[in-house]
Backbone as a chain_set.jsonl record, in Angstrom:
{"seq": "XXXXXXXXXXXXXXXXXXXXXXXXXXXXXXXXXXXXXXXXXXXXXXXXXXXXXXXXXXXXXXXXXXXXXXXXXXXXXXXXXXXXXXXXXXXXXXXXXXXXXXXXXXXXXXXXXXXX", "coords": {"N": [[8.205, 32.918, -50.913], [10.719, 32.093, -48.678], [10.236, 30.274, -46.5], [8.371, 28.756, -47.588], [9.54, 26.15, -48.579], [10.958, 25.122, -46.332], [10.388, 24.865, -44.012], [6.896, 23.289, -43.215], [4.219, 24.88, -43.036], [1.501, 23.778, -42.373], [2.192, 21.742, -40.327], [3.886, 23.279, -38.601], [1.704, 25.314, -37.952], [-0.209, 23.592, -36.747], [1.49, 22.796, -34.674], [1.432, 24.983, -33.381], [-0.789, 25.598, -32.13], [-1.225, 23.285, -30.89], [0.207, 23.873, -28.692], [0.306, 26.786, -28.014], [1.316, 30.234, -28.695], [3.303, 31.231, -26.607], [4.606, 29.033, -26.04], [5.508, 27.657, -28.234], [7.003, 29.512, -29.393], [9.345, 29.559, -27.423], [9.833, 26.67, -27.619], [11.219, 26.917, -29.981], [13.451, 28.608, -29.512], [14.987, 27.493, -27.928], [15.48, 25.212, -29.445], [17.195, 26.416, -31.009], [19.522, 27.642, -29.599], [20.344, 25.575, -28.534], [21.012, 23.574, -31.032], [24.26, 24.913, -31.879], [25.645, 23.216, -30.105], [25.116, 20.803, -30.429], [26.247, 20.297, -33.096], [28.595, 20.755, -32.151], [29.062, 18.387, -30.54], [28.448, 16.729, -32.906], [30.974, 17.076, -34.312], [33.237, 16.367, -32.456], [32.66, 13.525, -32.334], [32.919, 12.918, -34.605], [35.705, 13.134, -34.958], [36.769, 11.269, -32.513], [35.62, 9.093, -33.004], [33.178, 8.487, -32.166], [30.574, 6.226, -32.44], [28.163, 6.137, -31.545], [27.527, 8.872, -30.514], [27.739, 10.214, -32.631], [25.582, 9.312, -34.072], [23.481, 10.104, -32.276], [23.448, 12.829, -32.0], [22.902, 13.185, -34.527], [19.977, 12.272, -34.469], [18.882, 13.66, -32.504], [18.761, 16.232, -33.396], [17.033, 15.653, -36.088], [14.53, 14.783, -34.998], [13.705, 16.971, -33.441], [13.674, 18.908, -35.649], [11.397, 17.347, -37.075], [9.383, 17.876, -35.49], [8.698, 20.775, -35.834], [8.336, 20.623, -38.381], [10.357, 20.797, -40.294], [10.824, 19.734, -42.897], [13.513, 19.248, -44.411], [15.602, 19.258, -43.036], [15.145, 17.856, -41.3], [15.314, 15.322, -43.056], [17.597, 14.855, -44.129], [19.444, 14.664, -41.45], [18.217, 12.643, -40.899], [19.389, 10.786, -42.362], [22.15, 10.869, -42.172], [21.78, 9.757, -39.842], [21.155, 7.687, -39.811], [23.192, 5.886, -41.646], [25.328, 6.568, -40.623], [28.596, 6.994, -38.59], [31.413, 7.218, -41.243], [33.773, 5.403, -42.773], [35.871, 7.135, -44.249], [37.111, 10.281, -42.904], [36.156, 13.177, -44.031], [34.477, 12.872, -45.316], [32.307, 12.482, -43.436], [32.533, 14.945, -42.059], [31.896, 16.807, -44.433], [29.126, 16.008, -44.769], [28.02, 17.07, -42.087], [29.009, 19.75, -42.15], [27.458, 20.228, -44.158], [24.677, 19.747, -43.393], [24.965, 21.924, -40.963], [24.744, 23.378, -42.576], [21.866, 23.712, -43.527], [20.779, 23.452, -41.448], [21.155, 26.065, -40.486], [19.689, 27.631, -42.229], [17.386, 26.754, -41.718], [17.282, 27.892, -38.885], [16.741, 30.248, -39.507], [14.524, 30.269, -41.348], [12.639, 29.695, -39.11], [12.508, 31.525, -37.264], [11.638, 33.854, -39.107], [9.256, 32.669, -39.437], [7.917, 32.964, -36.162], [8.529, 35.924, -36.115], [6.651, 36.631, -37.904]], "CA": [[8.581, 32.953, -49.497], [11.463, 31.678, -47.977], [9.769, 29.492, -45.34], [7.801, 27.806, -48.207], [10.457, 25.009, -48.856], [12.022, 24.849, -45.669], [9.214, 24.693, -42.836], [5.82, 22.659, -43.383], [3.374, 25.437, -42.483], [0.734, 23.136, -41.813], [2.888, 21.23, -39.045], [4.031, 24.37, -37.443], [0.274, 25.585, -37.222], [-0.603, 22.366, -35.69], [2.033, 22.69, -33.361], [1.721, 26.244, -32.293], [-2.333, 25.787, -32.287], [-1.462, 23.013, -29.92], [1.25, 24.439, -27.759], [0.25, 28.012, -27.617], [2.544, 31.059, -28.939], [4.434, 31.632, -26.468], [5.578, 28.054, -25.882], [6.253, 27.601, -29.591], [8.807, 30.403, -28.941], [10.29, 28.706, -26.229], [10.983, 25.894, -28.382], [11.971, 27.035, -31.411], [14.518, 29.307, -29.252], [15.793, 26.235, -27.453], [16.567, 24.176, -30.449], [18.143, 27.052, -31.617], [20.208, 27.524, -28.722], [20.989, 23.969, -28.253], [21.805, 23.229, -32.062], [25.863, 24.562, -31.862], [26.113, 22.353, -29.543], [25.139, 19.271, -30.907], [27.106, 20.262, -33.915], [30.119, 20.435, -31.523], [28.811, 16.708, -30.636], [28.593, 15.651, -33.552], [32.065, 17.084, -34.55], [33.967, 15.517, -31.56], [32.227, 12.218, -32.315], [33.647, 12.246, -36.139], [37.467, 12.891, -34.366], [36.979, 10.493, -31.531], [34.741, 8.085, -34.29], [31.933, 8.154, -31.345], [29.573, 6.421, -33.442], [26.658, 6.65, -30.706], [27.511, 10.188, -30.475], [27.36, 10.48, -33.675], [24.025, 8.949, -34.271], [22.378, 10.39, -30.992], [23.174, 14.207, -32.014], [21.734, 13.221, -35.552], [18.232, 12.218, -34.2], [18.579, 14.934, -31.595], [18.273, 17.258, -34.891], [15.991, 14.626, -36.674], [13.546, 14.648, -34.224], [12.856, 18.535, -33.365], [13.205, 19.328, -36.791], [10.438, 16.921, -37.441], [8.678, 18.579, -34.404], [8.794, 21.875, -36.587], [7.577, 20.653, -39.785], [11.917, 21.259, -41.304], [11.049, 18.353, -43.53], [14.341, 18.768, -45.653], [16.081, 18.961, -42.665], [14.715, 16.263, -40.628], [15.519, 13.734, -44.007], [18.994, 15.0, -44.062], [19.784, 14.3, -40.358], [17.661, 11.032, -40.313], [20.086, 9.83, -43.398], [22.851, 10.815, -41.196], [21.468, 8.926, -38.4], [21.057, 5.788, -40.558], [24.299, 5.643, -42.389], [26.494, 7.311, -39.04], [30.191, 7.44, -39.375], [32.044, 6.574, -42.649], [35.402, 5.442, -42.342], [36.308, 8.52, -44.097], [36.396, 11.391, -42.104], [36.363, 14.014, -44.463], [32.854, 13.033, -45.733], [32.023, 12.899, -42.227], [32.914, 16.309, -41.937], [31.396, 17.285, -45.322], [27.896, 16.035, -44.308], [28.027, 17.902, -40.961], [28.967, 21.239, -42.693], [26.109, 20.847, -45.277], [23.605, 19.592, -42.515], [24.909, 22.7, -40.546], [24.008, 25.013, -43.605], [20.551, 23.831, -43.161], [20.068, 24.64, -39.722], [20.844, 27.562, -40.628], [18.571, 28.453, -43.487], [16.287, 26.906, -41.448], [16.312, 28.46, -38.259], [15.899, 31.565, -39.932], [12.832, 30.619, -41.297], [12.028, 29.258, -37.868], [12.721, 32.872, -36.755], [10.711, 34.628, -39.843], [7.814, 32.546, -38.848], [7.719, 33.486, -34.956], [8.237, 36.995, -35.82], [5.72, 36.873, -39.009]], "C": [[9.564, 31.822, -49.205], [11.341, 29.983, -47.216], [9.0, 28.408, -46.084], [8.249, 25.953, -47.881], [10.999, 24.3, -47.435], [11.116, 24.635, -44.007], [7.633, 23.958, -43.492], [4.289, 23.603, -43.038], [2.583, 24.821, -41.622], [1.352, 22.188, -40.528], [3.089, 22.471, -38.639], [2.46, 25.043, -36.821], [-0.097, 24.67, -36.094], [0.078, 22.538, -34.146], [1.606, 23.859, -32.433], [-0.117, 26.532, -31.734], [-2.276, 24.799, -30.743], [-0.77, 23.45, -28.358], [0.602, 25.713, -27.246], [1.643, 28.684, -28.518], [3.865, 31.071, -28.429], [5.436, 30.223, -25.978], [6.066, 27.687, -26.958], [7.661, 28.601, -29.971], [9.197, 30.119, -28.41], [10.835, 27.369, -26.704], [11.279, 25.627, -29.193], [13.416, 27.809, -30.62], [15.03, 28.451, -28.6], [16.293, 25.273, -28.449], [17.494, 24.944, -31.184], [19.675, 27.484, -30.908], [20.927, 26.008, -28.826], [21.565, 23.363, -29.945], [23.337, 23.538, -32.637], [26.339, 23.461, -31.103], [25.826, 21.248, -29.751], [25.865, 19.259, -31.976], [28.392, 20.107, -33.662], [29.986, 19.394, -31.131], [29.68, 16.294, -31.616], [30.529, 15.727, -34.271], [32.956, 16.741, -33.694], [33.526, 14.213, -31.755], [33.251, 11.698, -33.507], [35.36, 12.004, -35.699], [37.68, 11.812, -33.354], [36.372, 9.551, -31.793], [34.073, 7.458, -32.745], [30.972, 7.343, -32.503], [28.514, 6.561, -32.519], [26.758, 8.071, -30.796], [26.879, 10.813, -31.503], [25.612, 10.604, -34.049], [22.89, 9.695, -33.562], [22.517, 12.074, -31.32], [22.326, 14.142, -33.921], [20.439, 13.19, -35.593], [17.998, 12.674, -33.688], [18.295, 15.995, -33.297], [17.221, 16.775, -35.67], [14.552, 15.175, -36.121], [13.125, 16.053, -33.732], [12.495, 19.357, -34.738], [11.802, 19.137, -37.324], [9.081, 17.649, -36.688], [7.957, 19.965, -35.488], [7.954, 22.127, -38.036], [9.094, 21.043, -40.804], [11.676, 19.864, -42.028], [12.97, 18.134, -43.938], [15.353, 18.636, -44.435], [16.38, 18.118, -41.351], [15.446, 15.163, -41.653], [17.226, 14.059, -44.201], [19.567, 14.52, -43.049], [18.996, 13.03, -40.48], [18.883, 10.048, -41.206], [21.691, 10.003, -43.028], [22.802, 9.94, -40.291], [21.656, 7.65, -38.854], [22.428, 5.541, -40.61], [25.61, 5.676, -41.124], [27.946, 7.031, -39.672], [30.646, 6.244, -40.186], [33.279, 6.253, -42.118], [36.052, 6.751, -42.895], [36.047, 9.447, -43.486], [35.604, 12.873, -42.912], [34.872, 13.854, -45.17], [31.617, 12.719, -44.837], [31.841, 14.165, -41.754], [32.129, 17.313, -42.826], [29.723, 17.209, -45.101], [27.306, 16.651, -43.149], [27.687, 19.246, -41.37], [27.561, 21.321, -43.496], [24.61, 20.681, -44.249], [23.565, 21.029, -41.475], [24.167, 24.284, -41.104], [22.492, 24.726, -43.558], [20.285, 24.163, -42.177], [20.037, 25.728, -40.009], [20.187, 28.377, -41.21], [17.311, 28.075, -42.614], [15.83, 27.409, -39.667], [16.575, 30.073, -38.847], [14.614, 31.709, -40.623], [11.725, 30.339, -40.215], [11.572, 30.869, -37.412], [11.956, 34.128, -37.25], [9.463, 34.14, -39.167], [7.277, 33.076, -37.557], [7.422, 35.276, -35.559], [7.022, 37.61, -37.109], [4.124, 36.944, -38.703]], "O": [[9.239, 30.666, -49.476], [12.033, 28.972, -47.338], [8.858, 27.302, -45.561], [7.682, 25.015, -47.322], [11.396, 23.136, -47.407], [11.681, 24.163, -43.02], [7.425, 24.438, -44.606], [3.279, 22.943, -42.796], [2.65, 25.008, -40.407], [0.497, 22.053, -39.653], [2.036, 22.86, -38.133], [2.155, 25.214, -35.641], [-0.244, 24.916, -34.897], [-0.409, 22.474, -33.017], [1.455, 23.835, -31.212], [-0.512, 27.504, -31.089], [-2.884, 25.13, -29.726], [-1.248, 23.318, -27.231], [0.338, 25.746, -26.044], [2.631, 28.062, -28.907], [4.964, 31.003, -28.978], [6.621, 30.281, -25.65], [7.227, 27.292, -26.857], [8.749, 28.459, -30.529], [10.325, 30.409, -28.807], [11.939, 26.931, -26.381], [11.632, 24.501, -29.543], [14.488, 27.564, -31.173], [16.217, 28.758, -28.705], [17.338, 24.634, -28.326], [18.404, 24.464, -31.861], [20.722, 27.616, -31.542], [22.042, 25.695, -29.243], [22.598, 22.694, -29.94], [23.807, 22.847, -33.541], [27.345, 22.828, -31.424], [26.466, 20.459, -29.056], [26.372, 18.148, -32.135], [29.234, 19.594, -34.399], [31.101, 18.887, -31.254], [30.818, 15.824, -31.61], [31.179, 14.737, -34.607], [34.006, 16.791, -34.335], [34.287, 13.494, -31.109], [34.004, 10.725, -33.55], [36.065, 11.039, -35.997], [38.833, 11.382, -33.299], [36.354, 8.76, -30.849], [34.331, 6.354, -32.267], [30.676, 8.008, -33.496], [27.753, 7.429, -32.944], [25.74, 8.529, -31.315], [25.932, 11.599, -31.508], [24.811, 11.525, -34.21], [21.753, 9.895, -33.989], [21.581, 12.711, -30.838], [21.447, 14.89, -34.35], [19.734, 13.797, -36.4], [16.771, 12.763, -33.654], [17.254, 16.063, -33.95], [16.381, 17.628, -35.96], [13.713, 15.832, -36.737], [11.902, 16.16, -33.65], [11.549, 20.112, -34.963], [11.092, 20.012, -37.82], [8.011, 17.896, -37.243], [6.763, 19.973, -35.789], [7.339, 23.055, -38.561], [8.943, 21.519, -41.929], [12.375, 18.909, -41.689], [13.572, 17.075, -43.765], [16.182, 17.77, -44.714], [17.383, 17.85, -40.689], [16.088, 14.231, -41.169], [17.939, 13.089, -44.456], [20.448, 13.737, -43.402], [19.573, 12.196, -39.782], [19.226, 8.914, -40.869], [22.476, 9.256, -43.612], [23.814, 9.338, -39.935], [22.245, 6.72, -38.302], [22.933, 4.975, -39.64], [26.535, 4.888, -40.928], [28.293, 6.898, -40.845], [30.488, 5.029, -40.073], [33.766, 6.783, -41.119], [36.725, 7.439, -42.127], [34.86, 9.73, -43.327], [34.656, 13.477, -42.409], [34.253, 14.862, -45.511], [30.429, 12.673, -45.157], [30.899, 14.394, -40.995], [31.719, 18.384, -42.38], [29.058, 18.236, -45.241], [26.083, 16.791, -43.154], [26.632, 19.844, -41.161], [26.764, 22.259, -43.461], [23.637, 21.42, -44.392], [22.451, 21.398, -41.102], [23.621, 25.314, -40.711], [21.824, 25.76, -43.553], [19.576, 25.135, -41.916], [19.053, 26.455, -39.869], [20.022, 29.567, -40.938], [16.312, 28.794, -42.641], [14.697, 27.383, -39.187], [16.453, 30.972, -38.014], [13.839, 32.666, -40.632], [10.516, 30.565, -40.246], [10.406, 31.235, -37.271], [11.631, 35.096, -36.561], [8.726, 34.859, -38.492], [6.199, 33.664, -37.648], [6.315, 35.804, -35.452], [6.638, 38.778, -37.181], [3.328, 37.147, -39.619]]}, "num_chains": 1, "name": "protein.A"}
């Protein structure tokens, strides 16, 4: 399964045991909603070398991920958050894109789990 690697089961139970269903859908579909747009953050931050920007849409991802139980992509965005912008941009840019490909693997297992 999919969701093995990429969600914590046991944290999402927890959460949705304490939340309820249908608020665990409400905010898994809000970070999913709201995650282009911190990616468009964080990519105006790397061109306009925000570094708060930077930092503050990394632990915005950090921190719901962790919510979730996305270990791998909680420790990806936290090591983002630490490090924040390089003087190069281009590996600025490169860590974005690969942090973006996780969101994406993982809200689809966000998305398997709700509808599983």
């Amino acid at each position: 399964m999919i969701n093995g690697d990429l969600i914590d089961q046991s944290v999402f139970s927890q959460l949705q045991e304490a939340t309820g269903s249908d608020f665990i859908k409400e905010l898994v579909e809000t970070f999913l909603e709201e995650g282009p747009g911190i990616f468009a953050e964080l990519r105006s931050a790397i061109s306009t070398r925000n570094a708060d920007q930077f930092r503050r849409g990394a632990h915005s991802i950090k921190s719901n991920a962790q919510t979730f139980g996305a270990a791998r992509l909680a420790e990806q965005a936290r090591k983002i958050e630490i490090t924040g912008l390089a003087a190069d941009m281009e590996a600025n840019s490169a860590q974005i894109s690969a942090l973006d490909v996780e969101f994406q693997r993982t809200a689809l297992a966000l998305k398997s789990m709700l509808n599983g």
